[in-house]
C-alpha positions as CSV (number, residue, x, y, z in Angstrom):
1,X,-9.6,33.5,1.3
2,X,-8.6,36.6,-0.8
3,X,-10.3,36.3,-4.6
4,X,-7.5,37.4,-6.9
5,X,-8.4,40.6,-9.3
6,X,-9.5,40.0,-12.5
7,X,-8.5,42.3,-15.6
8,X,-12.1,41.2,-17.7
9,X,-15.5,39.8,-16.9
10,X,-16.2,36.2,-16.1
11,X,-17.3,34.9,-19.3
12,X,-19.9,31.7,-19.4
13,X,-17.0,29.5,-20.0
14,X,-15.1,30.8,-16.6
15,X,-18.5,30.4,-14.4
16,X,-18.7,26.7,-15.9
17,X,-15.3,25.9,-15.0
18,X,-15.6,28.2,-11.3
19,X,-18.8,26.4,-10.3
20,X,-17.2,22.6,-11.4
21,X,-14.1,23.5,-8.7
22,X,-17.0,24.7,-6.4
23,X,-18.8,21.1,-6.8
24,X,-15.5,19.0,-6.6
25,X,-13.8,20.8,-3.3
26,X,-17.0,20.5,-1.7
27,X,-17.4,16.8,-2.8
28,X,-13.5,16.0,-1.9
29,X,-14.1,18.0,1.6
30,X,-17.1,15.3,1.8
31,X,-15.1,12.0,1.3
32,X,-12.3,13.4,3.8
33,X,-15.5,13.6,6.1
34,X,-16.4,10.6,5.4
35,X,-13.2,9.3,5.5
36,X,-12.4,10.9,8.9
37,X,-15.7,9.2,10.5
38,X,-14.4,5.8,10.1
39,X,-10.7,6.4,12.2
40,X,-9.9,7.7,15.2
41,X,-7.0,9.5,16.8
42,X,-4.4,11.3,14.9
43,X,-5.4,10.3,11.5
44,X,-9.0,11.5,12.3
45,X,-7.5,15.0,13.6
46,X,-5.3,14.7,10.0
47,X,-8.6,14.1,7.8
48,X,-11.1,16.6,8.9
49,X,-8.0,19.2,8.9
50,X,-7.7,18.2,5.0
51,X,-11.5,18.4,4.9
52,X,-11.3,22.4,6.2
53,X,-8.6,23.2,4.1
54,X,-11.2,22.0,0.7
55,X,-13.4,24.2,2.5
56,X,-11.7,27.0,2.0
57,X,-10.8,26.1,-1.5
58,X,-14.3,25.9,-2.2
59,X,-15.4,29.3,-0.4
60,X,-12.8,31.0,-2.6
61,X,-14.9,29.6,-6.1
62,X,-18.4,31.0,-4.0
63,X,-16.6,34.5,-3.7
64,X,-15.4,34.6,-7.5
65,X,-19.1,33.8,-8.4
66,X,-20.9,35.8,-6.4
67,X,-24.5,36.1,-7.3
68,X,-23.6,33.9,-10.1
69,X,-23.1,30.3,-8.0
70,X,-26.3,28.5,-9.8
71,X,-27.8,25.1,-9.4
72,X,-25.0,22.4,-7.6
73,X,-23.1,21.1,-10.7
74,X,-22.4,17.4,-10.9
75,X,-19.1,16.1,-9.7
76,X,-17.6,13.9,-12.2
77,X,-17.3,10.1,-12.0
78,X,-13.9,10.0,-10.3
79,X,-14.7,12.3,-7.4
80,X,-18.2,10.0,-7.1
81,X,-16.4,6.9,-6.7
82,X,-14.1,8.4,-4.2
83,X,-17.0,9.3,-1.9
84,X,-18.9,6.3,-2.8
85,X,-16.1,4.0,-1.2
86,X,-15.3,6.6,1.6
87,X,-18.8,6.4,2.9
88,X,-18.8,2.3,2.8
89,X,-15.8,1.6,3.0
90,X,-13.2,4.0,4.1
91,X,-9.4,1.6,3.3
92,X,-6.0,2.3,2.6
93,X,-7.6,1.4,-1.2
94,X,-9.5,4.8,-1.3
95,X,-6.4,7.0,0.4
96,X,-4.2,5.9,-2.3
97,X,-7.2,7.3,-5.1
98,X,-6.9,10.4,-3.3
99,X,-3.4,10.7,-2.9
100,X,-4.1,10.4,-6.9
101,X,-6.4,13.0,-7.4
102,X,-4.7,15.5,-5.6
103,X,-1.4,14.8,-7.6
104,X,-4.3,15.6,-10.7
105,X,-5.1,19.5,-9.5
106,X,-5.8,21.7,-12.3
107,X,-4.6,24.5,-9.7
108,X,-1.0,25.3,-11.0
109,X,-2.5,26.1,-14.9
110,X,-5.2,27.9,-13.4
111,X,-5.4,31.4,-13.7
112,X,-8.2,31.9,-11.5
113,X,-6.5,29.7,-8.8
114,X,-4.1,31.4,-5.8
115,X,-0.5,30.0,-5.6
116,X,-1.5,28.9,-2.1
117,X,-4.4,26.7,-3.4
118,X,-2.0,24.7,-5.8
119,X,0.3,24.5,-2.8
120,X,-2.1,23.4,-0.9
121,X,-2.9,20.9,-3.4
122,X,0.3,19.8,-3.4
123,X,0.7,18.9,-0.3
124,X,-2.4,17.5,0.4
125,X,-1.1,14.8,-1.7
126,X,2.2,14.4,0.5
127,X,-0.2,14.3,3.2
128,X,-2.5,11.7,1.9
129,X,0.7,9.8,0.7
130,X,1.8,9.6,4.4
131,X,-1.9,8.3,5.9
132,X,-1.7,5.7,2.9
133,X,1.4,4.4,4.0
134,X,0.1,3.7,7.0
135,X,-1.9,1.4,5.8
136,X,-0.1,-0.4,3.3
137,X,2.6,-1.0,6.0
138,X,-0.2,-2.8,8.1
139,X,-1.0,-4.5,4.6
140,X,2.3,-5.1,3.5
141,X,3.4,-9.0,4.7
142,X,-0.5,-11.1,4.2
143,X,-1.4,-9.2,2.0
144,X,1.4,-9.0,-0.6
145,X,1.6,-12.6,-0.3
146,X,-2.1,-12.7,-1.1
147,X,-1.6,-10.5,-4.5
148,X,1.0,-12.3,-5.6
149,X,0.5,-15.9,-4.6
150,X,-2.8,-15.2,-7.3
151,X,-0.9,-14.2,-9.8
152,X,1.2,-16.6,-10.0
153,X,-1.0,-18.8,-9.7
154,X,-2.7,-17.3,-12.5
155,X,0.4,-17.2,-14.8
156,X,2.1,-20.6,-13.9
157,X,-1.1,-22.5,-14.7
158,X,-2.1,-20.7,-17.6
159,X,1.1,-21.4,-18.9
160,X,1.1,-25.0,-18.0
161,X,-2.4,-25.8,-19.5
162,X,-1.6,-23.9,-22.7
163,X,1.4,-25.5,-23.1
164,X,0.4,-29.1,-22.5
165,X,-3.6,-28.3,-24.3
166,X,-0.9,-27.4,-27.3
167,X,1.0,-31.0,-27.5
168,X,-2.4,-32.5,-28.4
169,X,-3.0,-34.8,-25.1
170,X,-6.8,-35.3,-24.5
171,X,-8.5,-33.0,-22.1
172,X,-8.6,-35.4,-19.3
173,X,-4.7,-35.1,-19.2
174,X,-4.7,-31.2,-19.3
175,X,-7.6,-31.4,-16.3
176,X,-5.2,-33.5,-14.5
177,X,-1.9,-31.4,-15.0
178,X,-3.8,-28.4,-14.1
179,X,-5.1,-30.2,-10.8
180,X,-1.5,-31.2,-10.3
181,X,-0.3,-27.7,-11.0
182,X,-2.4,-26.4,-8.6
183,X,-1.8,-28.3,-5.7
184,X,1.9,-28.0,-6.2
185,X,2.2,-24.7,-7.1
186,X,0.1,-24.0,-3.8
187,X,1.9,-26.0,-1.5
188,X,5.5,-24.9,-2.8
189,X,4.3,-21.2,-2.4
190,X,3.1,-21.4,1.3
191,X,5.7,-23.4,2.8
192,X,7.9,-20.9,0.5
193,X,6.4,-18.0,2.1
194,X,6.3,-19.4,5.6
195,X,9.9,-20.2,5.1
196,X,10.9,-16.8,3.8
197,X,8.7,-14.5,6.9
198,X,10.0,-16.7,9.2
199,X,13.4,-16.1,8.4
200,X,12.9,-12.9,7.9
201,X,11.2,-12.2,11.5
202,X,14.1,-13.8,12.9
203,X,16.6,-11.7,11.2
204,X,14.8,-9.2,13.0
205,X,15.0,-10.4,16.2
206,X,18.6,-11.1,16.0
207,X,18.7,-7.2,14.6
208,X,16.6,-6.0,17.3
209,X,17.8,-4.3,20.3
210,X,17.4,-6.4,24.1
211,X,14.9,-4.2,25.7
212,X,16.2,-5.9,28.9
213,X,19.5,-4.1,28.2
214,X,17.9,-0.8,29.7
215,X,17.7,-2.4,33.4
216,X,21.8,-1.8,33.4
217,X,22.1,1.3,32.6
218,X,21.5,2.9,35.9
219,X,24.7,0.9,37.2
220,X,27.1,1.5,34.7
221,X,30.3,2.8,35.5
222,X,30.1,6.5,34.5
223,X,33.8,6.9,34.4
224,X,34.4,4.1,31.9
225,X,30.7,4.3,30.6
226,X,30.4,1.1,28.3
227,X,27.2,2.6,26.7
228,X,29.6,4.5,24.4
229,X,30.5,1.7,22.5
230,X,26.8,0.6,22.1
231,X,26.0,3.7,20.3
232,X,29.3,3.5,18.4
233,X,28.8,-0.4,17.1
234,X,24.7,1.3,15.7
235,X,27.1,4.0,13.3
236,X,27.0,6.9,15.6
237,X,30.3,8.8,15.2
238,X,32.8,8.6,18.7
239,X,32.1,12.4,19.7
240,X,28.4,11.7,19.4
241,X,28.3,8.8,21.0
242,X,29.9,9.6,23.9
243,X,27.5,13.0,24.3
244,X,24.7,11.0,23.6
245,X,25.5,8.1,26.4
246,X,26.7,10.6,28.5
247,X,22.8,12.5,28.4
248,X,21.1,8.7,28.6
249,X,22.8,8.6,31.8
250,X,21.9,12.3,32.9
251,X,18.1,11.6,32.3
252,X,18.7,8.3,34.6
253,X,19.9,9.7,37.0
254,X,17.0,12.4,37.2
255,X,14.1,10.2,36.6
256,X,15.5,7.7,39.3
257,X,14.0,8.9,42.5
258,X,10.7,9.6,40.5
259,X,10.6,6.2,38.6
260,X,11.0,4.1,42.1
261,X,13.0,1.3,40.2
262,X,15.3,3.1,37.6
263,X,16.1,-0.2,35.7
264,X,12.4,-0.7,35.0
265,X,10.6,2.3,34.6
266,X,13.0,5.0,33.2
267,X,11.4,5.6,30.1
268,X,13.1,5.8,27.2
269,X,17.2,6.0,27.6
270,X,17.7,6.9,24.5
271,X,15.4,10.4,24.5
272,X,13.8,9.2,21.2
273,X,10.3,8.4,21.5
274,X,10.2,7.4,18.0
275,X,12.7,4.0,19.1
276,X,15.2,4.8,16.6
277,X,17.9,1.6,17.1
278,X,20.9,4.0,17.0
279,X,19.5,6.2,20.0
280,X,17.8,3.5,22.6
281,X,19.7,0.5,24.3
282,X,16.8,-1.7,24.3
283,X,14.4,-1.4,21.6
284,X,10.9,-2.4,20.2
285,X,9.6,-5.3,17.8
286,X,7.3,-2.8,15.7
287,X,9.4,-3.7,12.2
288,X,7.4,-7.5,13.0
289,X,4.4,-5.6,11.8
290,X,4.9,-4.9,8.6
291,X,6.5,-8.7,7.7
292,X,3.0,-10.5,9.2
293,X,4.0,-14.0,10.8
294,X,4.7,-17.0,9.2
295,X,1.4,-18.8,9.6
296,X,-0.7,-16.1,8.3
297,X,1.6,-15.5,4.8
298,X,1.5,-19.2,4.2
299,X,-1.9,-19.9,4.5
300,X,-3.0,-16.5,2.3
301,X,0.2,-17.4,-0.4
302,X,-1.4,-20.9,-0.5
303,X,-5.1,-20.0,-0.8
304,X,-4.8,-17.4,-3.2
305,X,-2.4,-19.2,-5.7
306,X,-4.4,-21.8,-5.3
307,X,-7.7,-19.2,-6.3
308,X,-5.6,-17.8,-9.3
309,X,-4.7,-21.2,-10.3
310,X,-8.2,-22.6,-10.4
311,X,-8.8,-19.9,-13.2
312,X,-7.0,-21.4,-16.2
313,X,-8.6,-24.9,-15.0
314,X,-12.3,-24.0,-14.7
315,X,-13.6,-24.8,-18.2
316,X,-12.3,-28.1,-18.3
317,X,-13.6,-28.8,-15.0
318,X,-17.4,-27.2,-16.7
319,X,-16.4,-29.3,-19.3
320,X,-15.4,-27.4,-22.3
321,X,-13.2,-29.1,-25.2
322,X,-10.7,-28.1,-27.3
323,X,-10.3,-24.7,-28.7
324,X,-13.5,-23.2,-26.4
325,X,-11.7,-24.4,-23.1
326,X,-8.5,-22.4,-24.4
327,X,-10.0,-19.8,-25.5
328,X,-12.4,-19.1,-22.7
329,X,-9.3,-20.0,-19.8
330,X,-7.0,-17.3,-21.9
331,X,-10.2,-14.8,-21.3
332,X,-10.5,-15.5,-17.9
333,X,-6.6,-15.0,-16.6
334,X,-6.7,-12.3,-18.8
335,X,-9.9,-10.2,-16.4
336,X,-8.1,-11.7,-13.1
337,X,-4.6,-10.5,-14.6
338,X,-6.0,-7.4,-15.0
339,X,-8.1,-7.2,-11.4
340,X,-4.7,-7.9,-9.7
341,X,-2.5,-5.8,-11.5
342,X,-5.1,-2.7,-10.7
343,X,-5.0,-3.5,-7.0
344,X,-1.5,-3.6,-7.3
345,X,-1.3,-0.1,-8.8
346,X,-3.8,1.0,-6.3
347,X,-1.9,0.2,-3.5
348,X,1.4,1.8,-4.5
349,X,-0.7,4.6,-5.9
350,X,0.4,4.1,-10.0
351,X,-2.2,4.0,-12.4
352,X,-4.4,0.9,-12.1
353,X,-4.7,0.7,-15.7
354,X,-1.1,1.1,-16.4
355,X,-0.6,-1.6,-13.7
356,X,-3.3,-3.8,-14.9
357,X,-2.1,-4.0,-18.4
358,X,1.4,-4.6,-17.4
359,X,0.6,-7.8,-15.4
360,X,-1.7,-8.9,-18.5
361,X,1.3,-8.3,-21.2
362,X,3.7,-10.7,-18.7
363,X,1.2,-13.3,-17.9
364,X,0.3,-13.6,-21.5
365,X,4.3,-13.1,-22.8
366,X,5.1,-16.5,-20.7
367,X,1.6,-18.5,-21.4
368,X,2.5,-17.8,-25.5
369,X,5.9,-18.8,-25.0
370,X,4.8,-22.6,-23.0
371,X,2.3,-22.9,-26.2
372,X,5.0,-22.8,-28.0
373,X,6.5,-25.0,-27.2
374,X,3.7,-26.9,-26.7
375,X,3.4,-26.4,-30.8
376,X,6.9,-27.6,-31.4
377,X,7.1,-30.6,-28.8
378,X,3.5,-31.9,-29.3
379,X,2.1,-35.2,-29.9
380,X,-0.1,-36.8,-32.3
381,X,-2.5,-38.1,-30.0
382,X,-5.8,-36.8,-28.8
């Protein structure tokens, strides 16, 4: 990589900043290593390619210093992390801190930087973004219903022990209302959940193209050619249709002899390997992937409210009293609010923080509002 000209000599303060790029390329080239060894395939090929290309960010710091490369410097805490959780445990968690960090380059205010480095950059992100995606599509139907089942579990029973805690009943009836919350909270959430995939799975499969459709294509009527209309009826215009079904049936009629039984083994009769629904007569269930099945969302939406709505009950059931079982269930929701909330943001690749205290401001907005009115309906006894 070509080291731009410089018009003065590198002062202390530019080999300080030079050799702190040098230590985080080769540290970010590192984690895409170590990233890399823990897939296969294509998004291996993807990771170590990202992992060259911080190479030869890093060999164009080496060439500005010269003689003057010194001791390794340290990498700071956020590029330490990232390799930390690369090398142990390598999820869609640590792609979406990446995607992050390279959205974070200091390369476009850099003077010292090329234009192709901050490009680079750039799209290093986009690239990142994409391999992240992956895996928050594969995470998308359990394990949203696992996030969120928590935190509503965590904000519903909050909200229902401050509230009744505040009308002055004794602490055996706010145990029992929080048991009572729990249980029904949990059970109305998974057979919610289950409910909602499994309609959704079989709006799908109503959606879904018949892959069985393909074995009559080799005996439609070319002169009439139904196939037309199939494309027409998935939003293709008439003029492409009609091209299109008239090449699904050109490819038929060539990979007949070769395929030995046309209506099973033609391939794909659309030409689109990527089984787009407007381009193939039969079709494929991938879209089931990122919904998860019914079964599976229940049980994780019922275990994990259930888990978030244990929190607000656990120092009644330690046997705390009063003002110190408020006070200490508030703290608790509070942490797990904001544990959530930063998982959340680290999945769609927002600022955990940002995301943390959002979910911490809502939970505690509706558990003030049930105290309340816990204040204004409550009772005399204790």
């Amino acid at each position: 990589m070509s080291v731009p000209p410089r018009e003065r000599p590198a002062s202390g303060a530019d080999l300080r900043r030079w050799r702190q790029h040098l230590a985080d390329e080769r540290a970010e080239a590192a984690v895409y290593r170590d990233l890399a060894a823990r897939r296969g395939g294509e998004e291996r090929e993807i990771l170590l390619a990202l992992a060259e290309a911080e190479d030869r960010h890093a060999a164009h710091w080496e060439a500005l210093l010269g003689e003057d490369v010194g001791r390794p410097r340290r990498v700071d805490l956020r590029t330490r992390v990232l390799a930390f959780l690369a090398r142990h445990f390598g999820s869609v968690f640590v792609l979406a801190l990446v995607q992050r960090a390279e959205a974070r380059s200091p390369y476009e205010t850099d003077a010292d930087a090329t234009a192709a480095m901050a490009a680079d950059e750039r799209i290093h992100g986009e690239v990142v973004r994409g391999l992240a995606t992956r895996g928050r599509n594969r995470l998308s139907g359990t394990f949203r219903a696992a996030v969120f089942g928590a935190n509503d579990g965590l904000v519903s029973n909050l909200s229902l022990v401050l509230g009744i805690s505040a009308s002055g009943v004794s602490n055996r009836t706010v145990l029992l209302t929080g048991v009572a919350g729990l249980l029904a909270g949990a059970l109305s959430m998974g057979a919610g959940e289950f409910v909602s995939v499994r309609s959704q799975r079989e709006l799908l499969e109503a959606s879904t193209p018949d892959p069985q459709a393909r074995r009559a294509v080799p005996h439609l009527d070319v002169d009439a050619n139904e196939l037309t209309l199939v494309y027409r009826a998935r939003g293709m215009s008439e003029a492409d249709a009609a091209a299109h079904a008239a090449e699904v049936l050109r490819e038929h009629r060539l990979a007949a002899p070769a395929a030995g039984d046309a209506g099973e083994d033609a391939g794909n009769p659309g030409g689109n390997s990527g089984g787009d629904a407007r381009g193939d007569v039969g079709g494929d269930v991938d879209a089931h992937e990122a919904v998860g099945t019914g079964l599976g969302a229940a049980a994780s939406s019922f275990c994990f409210f259930a888990s978030g709505a244990l929190v607000p009950v656990l120092p009644h059931l330690l046997g705390l009293r009063g003002t110190s079982a408020l006070v200490s269930a508030v703290v608790l929701v509070g942490l797990s609010l904001l544990a959530t909330g930063a998982v959340v943001g680290l999945l769609s690749g927002g600022p955990p923080l940002r995301r943390g205290l959002r979910q911490l401001a809502i939970g505690y907005a509706a558990a003030a509002v049930t105290y309340g009115l816990g204040l204004l309906f409550g009772t005399s006894t204790a």
